[in-house]
N, C-alpha and C positions, 0 to 999 in steps of 0.2 A: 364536464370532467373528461379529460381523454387519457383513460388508462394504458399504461405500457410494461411491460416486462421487463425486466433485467437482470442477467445474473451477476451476484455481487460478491462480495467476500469478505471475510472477520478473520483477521490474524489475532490473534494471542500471543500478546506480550510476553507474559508471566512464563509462557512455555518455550521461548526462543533458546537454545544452547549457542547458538552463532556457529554451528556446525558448518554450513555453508553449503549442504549437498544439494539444497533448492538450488543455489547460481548453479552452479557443474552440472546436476540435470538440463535446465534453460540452455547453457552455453553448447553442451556436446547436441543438445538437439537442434536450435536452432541458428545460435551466430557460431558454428567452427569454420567460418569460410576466410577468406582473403577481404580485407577489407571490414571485418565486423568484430576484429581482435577487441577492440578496447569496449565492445557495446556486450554493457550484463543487461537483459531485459530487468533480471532480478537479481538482486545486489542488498547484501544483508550489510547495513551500517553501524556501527557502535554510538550508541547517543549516551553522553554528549559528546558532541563531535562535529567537524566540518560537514561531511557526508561525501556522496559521489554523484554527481560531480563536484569538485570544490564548492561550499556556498551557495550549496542550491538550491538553496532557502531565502536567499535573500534578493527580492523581486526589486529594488533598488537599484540592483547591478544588472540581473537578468530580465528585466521587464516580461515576466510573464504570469498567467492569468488576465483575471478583471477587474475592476476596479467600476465605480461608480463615480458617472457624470452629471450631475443633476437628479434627474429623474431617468435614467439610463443607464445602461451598460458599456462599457467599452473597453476593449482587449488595452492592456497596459500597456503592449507596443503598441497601440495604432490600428487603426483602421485596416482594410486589404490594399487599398490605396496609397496609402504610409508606407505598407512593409514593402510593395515593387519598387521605392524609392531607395531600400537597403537589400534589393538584392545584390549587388557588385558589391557591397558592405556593411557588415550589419555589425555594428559596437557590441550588440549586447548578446553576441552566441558566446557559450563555455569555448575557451580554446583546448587542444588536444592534451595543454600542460595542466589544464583543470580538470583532465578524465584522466589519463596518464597516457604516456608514449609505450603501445605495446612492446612488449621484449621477448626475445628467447634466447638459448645460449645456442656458444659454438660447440655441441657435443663434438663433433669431429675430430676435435683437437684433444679430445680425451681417448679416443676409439684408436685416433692411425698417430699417437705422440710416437716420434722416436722413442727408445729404452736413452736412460740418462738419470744423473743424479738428482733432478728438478720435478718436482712434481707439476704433472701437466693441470692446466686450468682450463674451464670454460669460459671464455668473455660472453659478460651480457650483449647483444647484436639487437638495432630495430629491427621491429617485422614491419616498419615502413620503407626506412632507407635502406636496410641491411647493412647498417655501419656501427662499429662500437657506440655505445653510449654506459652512461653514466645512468643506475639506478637512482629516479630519485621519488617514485610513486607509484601507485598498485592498485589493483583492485584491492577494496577492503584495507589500504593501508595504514587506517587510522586504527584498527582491531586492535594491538598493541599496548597503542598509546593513547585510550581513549583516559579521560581526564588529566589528561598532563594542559602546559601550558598552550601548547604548540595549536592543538588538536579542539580539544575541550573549550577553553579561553577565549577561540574563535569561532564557536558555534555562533550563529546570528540569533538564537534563542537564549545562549547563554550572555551575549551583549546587552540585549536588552535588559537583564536581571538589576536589581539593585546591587549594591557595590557589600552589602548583608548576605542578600542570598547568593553571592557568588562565594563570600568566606565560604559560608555556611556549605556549600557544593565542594567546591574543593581543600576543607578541613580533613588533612588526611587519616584520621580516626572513622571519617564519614567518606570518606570516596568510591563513589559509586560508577558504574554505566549499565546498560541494559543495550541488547540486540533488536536493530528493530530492518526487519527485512521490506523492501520495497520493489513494486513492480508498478506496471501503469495500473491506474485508477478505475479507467474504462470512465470516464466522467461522463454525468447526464448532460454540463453544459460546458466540453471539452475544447479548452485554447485552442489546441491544435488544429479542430475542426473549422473553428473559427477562422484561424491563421491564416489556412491553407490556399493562395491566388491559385491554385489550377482543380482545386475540389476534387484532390485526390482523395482524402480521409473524410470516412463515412461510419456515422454507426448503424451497425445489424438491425433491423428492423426487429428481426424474433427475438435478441437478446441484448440487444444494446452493447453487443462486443466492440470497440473503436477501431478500425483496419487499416491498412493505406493500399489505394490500387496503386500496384506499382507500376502499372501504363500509363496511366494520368498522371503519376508522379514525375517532375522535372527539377526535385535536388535543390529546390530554391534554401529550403533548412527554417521556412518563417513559422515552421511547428516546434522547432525545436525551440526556437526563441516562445513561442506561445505558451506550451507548455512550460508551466509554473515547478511540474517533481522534475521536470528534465529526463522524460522518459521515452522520447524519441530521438533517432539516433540516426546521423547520416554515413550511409555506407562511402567509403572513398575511393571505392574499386566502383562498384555498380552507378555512385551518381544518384544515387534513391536512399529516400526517409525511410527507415524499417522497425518495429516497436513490437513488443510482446503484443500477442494475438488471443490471449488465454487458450491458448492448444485447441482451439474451435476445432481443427481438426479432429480430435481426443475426442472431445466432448461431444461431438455428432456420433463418434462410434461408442458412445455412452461411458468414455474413459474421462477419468478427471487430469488434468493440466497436470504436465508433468511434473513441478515443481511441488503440488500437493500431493501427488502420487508416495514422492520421494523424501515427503519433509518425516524428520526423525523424529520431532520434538510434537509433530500432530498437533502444531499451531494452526492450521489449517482449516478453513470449515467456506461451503461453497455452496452457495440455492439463488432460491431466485425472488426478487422482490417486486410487486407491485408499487408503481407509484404513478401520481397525476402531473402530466407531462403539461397540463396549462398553469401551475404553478411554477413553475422554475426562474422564469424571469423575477418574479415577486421573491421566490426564496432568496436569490442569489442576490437581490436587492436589500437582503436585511444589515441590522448591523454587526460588524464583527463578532462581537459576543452572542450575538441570536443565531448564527447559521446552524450551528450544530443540531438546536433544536430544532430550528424551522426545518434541517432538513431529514430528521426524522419525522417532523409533520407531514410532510410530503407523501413519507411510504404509508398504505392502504391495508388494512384486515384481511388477508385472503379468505377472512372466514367469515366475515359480514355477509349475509345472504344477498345485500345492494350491493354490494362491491364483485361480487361474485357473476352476479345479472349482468349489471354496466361491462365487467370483464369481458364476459362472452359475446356481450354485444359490441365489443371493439374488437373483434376478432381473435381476442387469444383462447389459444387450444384449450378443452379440461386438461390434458394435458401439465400444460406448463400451471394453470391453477392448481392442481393438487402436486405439483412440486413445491409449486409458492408456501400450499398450507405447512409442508412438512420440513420448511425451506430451515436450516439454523443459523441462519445472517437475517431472517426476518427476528426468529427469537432474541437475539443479541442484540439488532439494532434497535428495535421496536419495542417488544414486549419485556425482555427486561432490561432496555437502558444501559447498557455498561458497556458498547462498543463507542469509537465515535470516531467521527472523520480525520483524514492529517489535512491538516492547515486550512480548515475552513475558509477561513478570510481570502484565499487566492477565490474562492466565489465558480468556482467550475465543476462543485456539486460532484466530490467524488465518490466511486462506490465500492470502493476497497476500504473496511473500517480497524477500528486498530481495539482492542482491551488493553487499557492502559496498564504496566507492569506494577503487582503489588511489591514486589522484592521483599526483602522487609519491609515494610513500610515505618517501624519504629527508627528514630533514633538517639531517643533517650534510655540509657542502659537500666534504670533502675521500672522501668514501666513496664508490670509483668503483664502476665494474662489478666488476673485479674482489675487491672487499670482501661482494660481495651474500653470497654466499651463507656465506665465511668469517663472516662478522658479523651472522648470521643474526638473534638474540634481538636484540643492542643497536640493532640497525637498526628492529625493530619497538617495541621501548620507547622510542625517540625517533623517533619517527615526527609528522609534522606534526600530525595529527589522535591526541589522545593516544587510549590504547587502551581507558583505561577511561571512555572520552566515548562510543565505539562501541561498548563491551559494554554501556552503559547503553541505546544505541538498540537494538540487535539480539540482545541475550544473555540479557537480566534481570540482567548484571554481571556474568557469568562473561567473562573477559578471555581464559581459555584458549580456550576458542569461538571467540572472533572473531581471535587467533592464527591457530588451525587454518586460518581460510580465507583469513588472507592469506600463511601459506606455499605455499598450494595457487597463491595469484594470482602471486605473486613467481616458481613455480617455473613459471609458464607463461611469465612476462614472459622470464626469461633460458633457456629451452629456444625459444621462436623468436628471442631476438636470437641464442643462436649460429645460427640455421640463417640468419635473413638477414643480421645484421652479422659475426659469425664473428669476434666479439671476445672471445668467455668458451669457455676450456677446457672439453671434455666432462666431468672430472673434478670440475670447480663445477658443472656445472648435474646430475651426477648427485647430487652431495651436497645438491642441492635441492631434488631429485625425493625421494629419500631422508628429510630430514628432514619435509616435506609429507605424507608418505606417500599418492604418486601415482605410476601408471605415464606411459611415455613415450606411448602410446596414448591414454591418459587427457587428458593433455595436448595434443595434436593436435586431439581430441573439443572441448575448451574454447574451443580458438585459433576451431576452424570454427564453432561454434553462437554463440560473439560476435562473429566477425567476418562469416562467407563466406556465411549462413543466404539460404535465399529466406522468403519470411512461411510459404509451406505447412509449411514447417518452425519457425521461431517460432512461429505459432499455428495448432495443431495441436485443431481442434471436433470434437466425434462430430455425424458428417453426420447422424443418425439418430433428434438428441432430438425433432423436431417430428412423424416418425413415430413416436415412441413415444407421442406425447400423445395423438393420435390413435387407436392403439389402446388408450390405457387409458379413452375413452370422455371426452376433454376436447378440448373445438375451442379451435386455439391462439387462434383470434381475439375469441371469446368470455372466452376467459383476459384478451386483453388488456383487451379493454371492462371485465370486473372488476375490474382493477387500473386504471382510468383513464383510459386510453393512447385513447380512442378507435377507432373504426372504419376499419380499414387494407383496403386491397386485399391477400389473399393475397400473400407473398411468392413472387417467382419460383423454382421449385428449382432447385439446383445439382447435386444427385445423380439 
């Protein structure tokens, strides 16, 4: 067994507004430079929907993650071998008209307009060429128009649907979307790393954060093709790969990432999880429908007294163990089952998990409270959002998966409406707890950690990684000069 750390993270569907002030925090902090206009570290998409970059979902066009060769693994583009052969070319990078062509206006011409009878205009201007151009795509420009034909129609999730469940999605009685915000994954067994001929990108030994030195970096872009979300991004000024870092800066001075700091909707929750790092190959080996679970199998009890011993005996601090115990991405992912990975089947073991959105979940008009839990299965098989649209986003297509956890969400929904409205029978909302297979306890835990949290308890950092760097004989701030970040003033401590 070789135990390792990672801090990981649970977004919350059900709590997204699509407000957008997680991107605008990420952007003013870290890409407002020349050359990183078009790069959202974190970019909140409307599903159903293309996404950003155009189709970034579909590893067909993008050839990235992994894929199974036999009894092996192998990167969908290719070997390190393969990819030196598309550096002067590579078919399968996003083009700039799949992210969009940054813009700004010509305020000028509003400021210094002659006086006249015409009202003065700003032309939209690239922040490439610096020449007029034509709007024709955005950050977030599907938000709008999510279920229309354009947009929705051409989800690669929504392709694959039967030609029923696509009626059934876009029945305008029934049309729906939900917000589902994305950043890098931080994966245990990340394309990128893979990718990468010159081994600039590396994960953090203490927390599995994924990085790029930007002195080793030489701009080749074979991470961008690796990476399966499209979450690295090539600067066009600097010549360098550049990608959200989870604010490890923040988080050494014991501050949470500033996109959780900032989120309104406190979708947000952030700790740390143990898992067995000599399983990974075998996980990511499973079949599509297994990954989800195999890779909950993977993550480790921080509260097993053996897991606890072996911990310490791989080196990790008490420390980061008793953030592990108090971690709530361990809760979510682990103990009660109801987070689950995006698109397992790319096989790169990611550690950003999602709660799949209950919305309403009805959409049959005559099916009151009292039908919930009678009507258990036909209520989840006609469900707004079909099931196997959501076992494609969160399962790798196992549909039973993504069941499980919205019986576990249904059987919270109606265990606090009897306690505050005291309209459903104890005998329904036990047969709810019952078929979910959760306790009453269980569910209390769920109601408080998404509803009543303060943030120390959302996100939940070991105070203790920027001492540890420290004694392994690495100055954090030196770290950051290596990676680009420039020269900071020590951070203030908190501990």
């Amino acid at each position: 067994m070789n135990i390792r750390a990672q801090v990981s993270t649970v977004f919350h569907l059900d709590k997204c507004i699509g407000c957008h002030t997680c991107s605008i925090a990420c952007k003013n902090l870290w890409t407002d430079r020349k050359g990183t206009e078009y790069m959202w570290w974190n970019n909140v998409e409307t599903k159903p929907g293309t996404g950003y970059p155009t189709k970034w979902e579909d590893q067909e066009q993008y050839k990235g993650g992994w894929e199974r060769s036999g009894s092996q693994l192998q990167l969908k583009m290719g070997g390190r071998a393969g990819a030196l052969g598309k550096i002067f070319h590579n078919p399968d990078l996003p083009t700039i008209d799949d992210y969009y062509e940054p813009f700004t206006f010509k305020y000028g011409d509003l400021t210094s307009a002659p006086a006249g009878d015409d009202q003065p205009t700003a032309r939209p201007i690239s922040m490439i060429s610096g020449k007029p151009m034509k709007i024709e795509a955005g950050p977030n420009w599907d938000d709008d128009l999510s279920g229309s034909n354009i947009y929705a129609a051409n989800d690669p999730g929504v392709v694959k649907l039967t030609a029923e469940e696509q009626q059934q999605l876009f029945a305008i009685e029934k049309m729906v979307f939900f917000h589902m915000p994305r950043k890098c994954n931080h994966c245990l067994n990340a394309g990128c790393v893979a990718s990468c001929p010159s081994g600039a990108i590396y994960k953090r030994g203490e927390d599995g954060i994924v990085l790029i030195n930007q002195d080793k970096c030489r701009g080749w872009r074979m991470c961008v093709s690796g990476c399966p979300y499209k979450k690295t991004y090539y600067g066009w000024t600097s010549g360098k790969s550049e990608k959200c870092i989870l604010c490890y800066p923040r988080q050494e001075a014991g501050e949470a990432p500033a996109c959780f700091q900032s989120c309104v909707g406190r979708i947000r929750y952030l700790g740390v999880l143990l898992y067995d790092a000599d399983r990974i190959e075998a996980t990511a080996m499973k079949e599509d429908g297994e990954l989800a679970a195999a890779q909950r199998e993977m993550i480790l009890d921080p509260h097993d007294p053996a897991i606890q011993a072996a911990a310490l005996k791989a080196g990790i601090a008490e420390e980061v163990l008793a953030a592990a115990q108090k971690s709530p991405t361990y809760k979510f992912v682990k103990e009660w089952g109801i987070a689950l990975p995006l698109h397992p089947e790319f096989r790169t073991l990611p550690m950003l998990f999602y709660v799949p959105p209950l919305l309403p979940v009805l959409s049959v008009a005559n099916q009151g409270a009292q039908k919930l839990a009678e009507d258990f299965f036909t209520t989840l098989e006609n469900a707004r959002l079909p099931m196997q649209y959501l076992a494609g986003l969160f399962a790798g297509g196992n549909v039973e998966e993504v069941k499980a956890v919205y019986r576990r969400l249904i059987a919270v929904r109606m265990q606090r409406r009897s306690a505050s409205v005291g309209d459903m029978a104890d005998a329904e909302v036990a047969k709810a707890r019952e078929t979910a297979a959760i306790s009453p306890e269980q569910v209390e835990a769920i109601y408080r950690m998404t509803s009543l949290t303060t943030i120390k308890e959302r996100i939940v950092i070991p105070s203790m990684l920027r001492d540890q760097a420290i004694e392994a004989g690495i100055d954090p701030e030196t770290h950051k000069q290596e990676m680009g970040f420039g020269k900071r003033q020590p951070a203030k401590r908190r501990w």
